[in-house]
Z-matrix of the N, CA and C atoms (Angstrom, degrees):
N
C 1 1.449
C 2 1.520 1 107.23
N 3 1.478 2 119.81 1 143.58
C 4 1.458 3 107.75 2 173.65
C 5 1.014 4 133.17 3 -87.93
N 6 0.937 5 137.13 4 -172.13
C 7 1.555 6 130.26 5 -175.40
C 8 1.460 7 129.78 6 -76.66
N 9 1.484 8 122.01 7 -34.85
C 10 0.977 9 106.90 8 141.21
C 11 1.032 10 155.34 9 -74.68
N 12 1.848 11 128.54 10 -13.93
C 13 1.011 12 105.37 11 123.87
C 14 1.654 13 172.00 12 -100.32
N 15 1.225 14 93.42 13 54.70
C 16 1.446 15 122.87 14 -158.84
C 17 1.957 16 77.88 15 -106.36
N 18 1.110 17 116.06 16 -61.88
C 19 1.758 18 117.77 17 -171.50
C 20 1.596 19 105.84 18 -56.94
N 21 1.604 20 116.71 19 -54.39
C 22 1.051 21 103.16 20 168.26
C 23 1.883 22 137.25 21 -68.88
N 24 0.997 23 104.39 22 11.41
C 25 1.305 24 113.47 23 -178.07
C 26 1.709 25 98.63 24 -93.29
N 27 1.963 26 102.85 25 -42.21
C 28 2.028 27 84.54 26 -155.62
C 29 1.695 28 82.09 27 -105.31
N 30 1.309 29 128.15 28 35.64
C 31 1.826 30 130.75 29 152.83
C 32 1.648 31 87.31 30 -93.85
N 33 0.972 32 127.61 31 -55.57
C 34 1.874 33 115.23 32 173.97
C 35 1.471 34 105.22 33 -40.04
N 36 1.167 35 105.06 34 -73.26
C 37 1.658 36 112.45 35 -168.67
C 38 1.537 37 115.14 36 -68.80
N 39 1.126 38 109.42 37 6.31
C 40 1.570 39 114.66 38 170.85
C 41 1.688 40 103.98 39 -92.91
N 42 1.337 41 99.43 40 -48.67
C 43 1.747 42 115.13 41 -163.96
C 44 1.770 43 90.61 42 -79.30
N 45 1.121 44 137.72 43 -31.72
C 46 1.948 45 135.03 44 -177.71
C 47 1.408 46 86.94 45 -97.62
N 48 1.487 47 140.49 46 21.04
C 49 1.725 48 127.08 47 155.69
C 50 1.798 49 99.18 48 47.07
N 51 1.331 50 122.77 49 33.24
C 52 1.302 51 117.87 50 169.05
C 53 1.917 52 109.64 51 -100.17
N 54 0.725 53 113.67 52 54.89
C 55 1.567 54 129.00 53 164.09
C 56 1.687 55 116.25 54 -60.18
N 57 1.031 56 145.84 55 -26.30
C 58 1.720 57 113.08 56 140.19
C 59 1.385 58 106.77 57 -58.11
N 60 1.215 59 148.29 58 -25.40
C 61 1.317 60 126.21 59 -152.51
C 62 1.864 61 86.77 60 -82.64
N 63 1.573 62 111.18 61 -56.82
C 64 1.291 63 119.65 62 -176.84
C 65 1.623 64 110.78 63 -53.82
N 66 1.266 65 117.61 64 -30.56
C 67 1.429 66 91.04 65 166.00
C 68 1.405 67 142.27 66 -107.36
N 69 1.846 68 96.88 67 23.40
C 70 1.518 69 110.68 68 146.22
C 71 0.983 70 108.42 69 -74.50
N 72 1.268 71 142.62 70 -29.82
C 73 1.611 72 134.10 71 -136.54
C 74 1.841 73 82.21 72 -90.08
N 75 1.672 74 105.35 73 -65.01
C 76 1.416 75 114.64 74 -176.29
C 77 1.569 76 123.96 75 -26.76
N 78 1.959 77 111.59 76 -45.81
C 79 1.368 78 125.60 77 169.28
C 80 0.924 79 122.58 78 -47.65
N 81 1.695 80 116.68 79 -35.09
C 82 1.305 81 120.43 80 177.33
C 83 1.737 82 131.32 81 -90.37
N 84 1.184 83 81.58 82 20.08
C 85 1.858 84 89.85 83 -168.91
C 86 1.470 85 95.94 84 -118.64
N 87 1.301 86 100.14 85 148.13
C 88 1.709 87 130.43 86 -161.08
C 89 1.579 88 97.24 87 -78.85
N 90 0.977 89 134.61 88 136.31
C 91 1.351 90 138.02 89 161.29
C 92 1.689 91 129.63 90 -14.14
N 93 1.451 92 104.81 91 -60.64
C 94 1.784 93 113.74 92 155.52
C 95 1.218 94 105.02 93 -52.43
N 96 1.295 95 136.11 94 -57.72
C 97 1.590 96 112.11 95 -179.17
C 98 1.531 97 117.93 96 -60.05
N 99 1.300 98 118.69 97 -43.59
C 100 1.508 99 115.91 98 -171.91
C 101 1.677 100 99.19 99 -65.87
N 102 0.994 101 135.65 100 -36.55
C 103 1.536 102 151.69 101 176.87
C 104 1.765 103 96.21 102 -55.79
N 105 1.161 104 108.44 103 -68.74
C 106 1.548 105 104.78 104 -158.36
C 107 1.928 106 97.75 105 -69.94
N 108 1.365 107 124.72 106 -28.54
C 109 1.456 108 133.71 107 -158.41
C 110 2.096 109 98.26 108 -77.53
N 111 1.045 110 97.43 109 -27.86
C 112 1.767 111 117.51 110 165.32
C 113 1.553 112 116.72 111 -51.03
N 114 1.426 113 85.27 112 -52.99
C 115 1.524 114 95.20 113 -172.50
C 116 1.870 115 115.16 114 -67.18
N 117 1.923 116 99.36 115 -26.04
C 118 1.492 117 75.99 116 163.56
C 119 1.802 118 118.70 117 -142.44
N 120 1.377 119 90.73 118 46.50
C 121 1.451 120 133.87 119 163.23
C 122 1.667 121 123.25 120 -56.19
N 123 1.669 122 131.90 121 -28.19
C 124 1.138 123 130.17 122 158.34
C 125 1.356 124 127.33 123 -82.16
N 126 1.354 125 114.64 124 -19.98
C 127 1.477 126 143.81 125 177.00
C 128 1.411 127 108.57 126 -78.36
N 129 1.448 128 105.49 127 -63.90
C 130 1.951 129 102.92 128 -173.39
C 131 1.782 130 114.89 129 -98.81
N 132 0.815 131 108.35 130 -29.31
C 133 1.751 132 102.49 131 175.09
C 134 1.468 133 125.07 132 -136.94
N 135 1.717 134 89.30 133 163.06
C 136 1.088 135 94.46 134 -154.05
C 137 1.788 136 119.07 135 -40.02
N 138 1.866 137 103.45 136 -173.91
C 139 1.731 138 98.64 137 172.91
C 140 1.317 139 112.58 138 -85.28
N 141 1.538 140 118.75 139 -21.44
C 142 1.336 141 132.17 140 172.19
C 143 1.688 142 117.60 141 -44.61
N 144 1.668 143 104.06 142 -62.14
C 145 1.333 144 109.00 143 161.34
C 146 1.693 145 129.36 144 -82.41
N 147 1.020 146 98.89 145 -10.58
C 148 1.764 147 102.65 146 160.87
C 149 1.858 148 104.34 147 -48.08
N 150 1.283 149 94.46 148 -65.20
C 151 1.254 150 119.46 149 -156.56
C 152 2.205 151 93.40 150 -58.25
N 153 1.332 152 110.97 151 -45.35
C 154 1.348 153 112.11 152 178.58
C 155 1.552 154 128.30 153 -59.61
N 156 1.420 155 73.07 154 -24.96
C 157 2.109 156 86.00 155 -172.32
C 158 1.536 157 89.92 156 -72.82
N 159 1.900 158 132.17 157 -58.83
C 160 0.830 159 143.53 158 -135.74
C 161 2.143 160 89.54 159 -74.75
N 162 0.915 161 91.28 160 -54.08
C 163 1.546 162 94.82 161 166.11
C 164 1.089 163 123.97 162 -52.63
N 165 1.352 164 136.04 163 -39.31
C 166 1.275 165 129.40 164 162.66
C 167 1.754 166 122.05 165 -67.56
N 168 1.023 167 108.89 166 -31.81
C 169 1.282 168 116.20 167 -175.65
C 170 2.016 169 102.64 168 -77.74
N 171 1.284 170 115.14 169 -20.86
C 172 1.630 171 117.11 170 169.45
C 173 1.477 172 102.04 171 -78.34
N 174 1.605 173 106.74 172 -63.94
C 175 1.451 174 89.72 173 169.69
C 176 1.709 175 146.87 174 -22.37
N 177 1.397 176 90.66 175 -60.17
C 178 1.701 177 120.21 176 166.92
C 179 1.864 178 110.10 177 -11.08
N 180 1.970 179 72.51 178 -74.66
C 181 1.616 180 83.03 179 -165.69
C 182 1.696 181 106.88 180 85.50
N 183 1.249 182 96.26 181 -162.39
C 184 1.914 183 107.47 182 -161.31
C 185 1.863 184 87.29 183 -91.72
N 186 1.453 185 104.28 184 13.93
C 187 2.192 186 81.55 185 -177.83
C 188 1.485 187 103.08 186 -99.66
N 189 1.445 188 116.24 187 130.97
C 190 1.357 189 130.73 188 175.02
C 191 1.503 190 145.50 189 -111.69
N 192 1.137 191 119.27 190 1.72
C 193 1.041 192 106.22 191 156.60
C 194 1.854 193 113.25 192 -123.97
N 195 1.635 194 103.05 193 158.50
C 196 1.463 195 106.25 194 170.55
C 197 1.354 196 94.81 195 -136.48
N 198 1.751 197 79.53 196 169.47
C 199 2.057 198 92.99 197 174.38
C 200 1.341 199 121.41 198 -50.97
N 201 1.428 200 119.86 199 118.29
C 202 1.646 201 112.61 200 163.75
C 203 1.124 202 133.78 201 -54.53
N 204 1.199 203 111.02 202 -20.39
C 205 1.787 204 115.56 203 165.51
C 206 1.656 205 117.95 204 -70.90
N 207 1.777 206 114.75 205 -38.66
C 208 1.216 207 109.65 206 -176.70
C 209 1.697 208 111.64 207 -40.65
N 210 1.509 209 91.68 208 -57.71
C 211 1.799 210 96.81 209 -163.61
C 212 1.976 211 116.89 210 -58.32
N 213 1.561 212 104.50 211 -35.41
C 214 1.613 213 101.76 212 145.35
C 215 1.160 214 120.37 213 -38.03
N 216 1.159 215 119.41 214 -49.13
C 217 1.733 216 97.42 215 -145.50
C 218 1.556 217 84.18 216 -91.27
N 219 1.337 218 124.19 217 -16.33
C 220 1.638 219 109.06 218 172.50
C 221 1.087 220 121.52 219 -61.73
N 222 1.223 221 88.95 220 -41.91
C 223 2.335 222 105.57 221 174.24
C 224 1.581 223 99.15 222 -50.69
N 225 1.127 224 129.26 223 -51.31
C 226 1.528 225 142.05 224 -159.31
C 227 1.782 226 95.12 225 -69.41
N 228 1.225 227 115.87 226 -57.70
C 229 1.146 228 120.62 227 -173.78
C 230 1.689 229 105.84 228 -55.27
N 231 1.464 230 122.60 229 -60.45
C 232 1.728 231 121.88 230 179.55
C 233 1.281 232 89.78 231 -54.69
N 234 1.377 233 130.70 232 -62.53
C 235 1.661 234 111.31 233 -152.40
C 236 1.573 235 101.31 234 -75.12
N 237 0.840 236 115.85 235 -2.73
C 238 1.876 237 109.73 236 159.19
C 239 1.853 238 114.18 237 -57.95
N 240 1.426 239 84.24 238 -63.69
C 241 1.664 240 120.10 239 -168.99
C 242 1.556 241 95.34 240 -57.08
N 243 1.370 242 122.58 241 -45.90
C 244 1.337 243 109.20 242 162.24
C 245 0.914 244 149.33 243 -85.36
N 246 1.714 245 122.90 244 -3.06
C 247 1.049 246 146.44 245 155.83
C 248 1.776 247 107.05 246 -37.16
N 249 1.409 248 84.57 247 -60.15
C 250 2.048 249 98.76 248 -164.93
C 251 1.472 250 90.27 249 -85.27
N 252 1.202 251 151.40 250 25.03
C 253 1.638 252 139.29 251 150.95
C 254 1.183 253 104.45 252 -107.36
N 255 1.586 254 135.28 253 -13.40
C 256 1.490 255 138.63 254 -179.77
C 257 1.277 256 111.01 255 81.42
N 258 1.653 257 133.88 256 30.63
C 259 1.478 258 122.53 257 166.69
C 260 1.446 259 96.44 258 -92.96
N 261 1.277 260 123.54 259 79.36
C 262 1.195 261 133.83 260 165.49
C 263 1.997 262 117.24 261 -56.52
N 264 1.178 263 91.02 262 -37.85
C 265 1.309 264 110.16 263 170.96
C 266 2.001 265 134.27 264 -66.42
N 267 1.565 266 99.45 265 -32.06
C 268 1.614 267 114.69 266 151.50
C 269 1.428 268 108.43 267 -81.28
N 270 1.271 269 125.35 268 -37.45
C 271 1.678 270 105.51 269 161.50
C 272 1.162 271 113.13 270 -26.55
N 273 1.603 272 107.30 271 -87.81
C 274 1.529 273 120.06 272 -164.12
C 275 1.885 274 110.20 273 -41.33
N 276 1.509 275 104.52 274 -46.23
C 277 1.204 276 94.46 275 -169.31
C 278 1.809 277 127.89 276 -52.15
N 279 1.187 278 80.94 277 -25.93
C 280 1.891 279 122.46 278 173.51
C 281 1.567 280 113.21 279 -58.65
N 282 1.131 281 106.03 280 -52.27
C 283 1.164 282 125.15 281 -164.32
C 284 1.982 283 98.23 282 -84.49
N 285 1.256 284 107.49 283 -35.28
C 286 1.413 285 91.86 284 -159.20
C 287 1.552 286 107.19 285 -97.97
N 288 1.253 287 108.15 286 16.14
C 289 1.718 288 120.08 287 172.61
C 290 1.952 289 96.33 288 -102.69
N 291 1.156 290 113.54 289 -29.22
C 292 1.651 291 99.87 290 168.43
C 293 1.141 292 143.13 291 -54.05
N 294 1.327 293 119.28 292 133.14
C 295 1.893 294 109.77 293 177.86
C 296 1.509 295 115.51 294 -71.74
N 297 1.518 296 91.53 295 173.26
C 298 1.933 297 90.10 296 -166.98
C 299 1.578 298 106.01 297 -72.61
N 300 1.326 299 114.50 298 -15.06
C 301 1.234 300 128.03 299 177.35
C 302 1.684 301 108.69 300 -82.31
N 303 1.066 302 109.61 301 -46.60
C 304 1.873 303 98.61 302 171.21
C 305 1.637 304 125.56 303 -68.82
N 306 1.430 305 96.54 304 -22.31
C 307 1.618 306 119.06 305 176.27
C 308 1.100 307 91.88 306 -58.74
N 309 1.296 308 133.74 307 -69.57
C 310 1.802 309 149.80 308 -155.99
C 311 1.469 310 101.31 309 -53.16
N 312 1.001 311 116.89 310 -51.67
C 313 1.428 312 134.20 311 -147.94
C 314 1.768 313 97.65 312 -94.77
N 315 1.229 314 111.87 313 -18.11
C 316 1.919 315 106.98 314 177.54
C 317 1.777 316 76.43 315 -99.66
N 318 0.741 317 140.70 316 -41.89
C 319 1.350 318 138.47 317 -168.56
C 320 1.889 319 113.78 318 -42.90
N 321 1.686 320 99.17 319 -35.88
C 322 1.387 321 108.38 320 -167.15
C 323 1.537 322 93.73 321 -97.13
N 324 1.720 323 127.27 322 16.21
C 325 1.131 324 78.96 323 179.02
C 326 1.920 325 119.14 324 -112.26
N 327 1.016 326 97.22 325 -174.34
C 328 1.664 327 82.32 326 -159.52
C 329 1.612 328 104.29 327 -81.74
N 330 1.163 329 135.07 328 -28.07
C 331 1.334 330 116.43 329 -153.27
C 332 1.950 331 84.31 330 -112.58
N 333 1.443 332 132.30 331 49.75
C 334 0.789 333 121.10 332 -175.87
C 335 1.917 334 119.15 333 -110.00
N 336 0.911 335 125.41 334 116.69
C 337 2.041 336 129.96 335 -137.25
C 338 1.610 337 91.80 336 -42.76
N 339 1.057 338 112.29 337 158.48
C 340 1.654 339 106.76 338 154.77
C 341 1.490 340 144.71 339 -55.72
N 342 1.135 341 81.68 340 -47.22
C 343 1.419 342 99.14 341 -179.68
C 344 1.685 343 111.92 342 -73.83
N 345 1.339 344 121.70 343 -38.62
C 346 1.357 345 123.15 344 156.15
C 347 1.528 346 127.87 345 -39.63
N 348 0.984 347 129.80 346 -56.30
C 349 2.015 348 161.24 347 110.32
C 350 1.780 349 91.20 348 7.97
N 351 1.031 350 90.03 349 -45.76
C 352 2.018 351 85.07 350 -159.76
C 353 1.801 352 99.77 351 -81.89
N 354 1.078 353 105.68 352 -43.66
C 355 1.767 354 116.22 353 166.15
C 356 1.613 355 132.10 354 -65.44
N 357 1.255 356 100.70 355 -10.02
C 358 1.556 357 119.78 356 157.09
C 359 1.254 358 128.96 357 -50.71
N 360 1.701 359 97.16 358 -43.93
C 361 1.701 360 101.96 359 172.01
C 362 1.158 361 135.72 360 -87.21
N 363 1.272 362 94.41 361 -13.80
C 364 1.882 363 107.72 362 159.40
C 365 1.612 364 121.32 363 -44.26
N 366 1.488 365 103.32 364 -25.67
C 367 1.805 366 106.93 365 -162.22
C 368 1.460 367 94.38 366 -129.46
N 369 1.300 368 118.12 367 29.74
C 370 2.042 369 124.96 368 154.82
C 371 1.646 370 99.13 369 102.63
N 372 1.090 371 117.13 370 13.47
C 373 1.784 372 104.51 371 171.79
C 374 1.428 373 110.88 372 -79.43
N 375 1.318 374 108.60 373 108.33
C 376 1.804 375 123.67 374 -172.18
C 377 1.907 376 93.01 375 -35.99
N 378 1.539 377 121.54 376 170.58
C 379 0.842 378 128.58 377 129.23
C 380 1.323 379 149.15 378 -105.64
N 381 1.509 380 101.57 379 141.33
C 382 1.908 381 110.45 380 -164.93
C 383 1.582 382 93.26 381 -157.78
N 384 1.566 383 88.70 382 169.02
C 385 1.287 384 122.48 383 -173.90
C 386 1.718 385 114.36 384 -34.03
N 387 0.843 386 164.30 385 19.14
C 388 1.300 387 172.56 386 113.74
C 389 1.664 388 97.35 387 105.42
N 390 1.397 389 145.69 388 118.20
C 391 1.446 390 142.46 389 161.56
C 392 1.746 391 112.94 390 -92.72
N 393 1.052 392 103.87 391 0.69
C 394 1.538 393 114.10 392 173.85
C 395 1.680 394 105.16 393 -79.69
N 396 1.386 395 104.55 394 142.67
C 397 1.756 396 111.55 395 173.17
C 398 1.627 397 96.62 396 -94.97
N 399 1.295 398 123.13 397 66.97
C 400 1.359 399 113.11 398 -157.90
C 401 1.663 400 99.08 399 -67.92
N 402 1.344 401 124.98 400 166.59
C 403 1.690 402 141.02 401 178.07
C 404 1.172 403 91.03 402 -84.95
């Protein structure tokens, strides 16, 4: 996921005080992201998650890379979770910092809501046959 939207996702989850969700998302991010998300971490979220990122990133240590899919399917999981609370509106914001290539790729995944899936194409995800068992 890129960086911006990786920032705009945990300024949602800073501002909806959903911090387990944000500090799965955080677990799953590679060192350069937790590094660069610091940098504008006093400005956009809360001190609560300031303080989480900064912890994760000690945790870390010098190991750097993780799976690129993990941190999707975390994205997939909040924009589920927000789907069914109605911030339809941090979706999009979510959604419209993604590449056409990360779009594609939450697109394939299976347990991803429908209606989330359906807002994909708003921000250039071609349409096709759907491989998601969407809910």
């Amino acid at each position: 996921m890129n960086q911006g939207a990786l920032v705009e996702t945990l300024i949602h989850l800073s501002n909806f005080r959903q911090y387990t969700m944000a500090e799965s998302l955080l677990r799953a991010c590679a060192r350069e992201q937790l590094q660069a998300s610091l940098d504008v971490a006093e400005r956009a979220f809360s001190k609560r998650l300031t303080y989480s990122l900064e912890r994760q990133l000690k945790r870390m240590g010098d190991s750097t890379d993780k799976v690129k899919g993990v941190l999707l399917a975390e994205l997939m999981k909040i924009l589920n979770t927000w789907c069914m609370e109605g911030h339809r509106s941090a979706i999009r914001c979510v959604l419209m910092e993604l590449t056409l290539g990360e779009l594609t790729a939450l697109a394939h995944m299976h347990e991803l809501d429908r209606e989330v899936y359906s807002m994909l194409h708003e921000y250039g995800l071609p349409y096709e046959s759907s491989p998601c068992q969407c809910r």
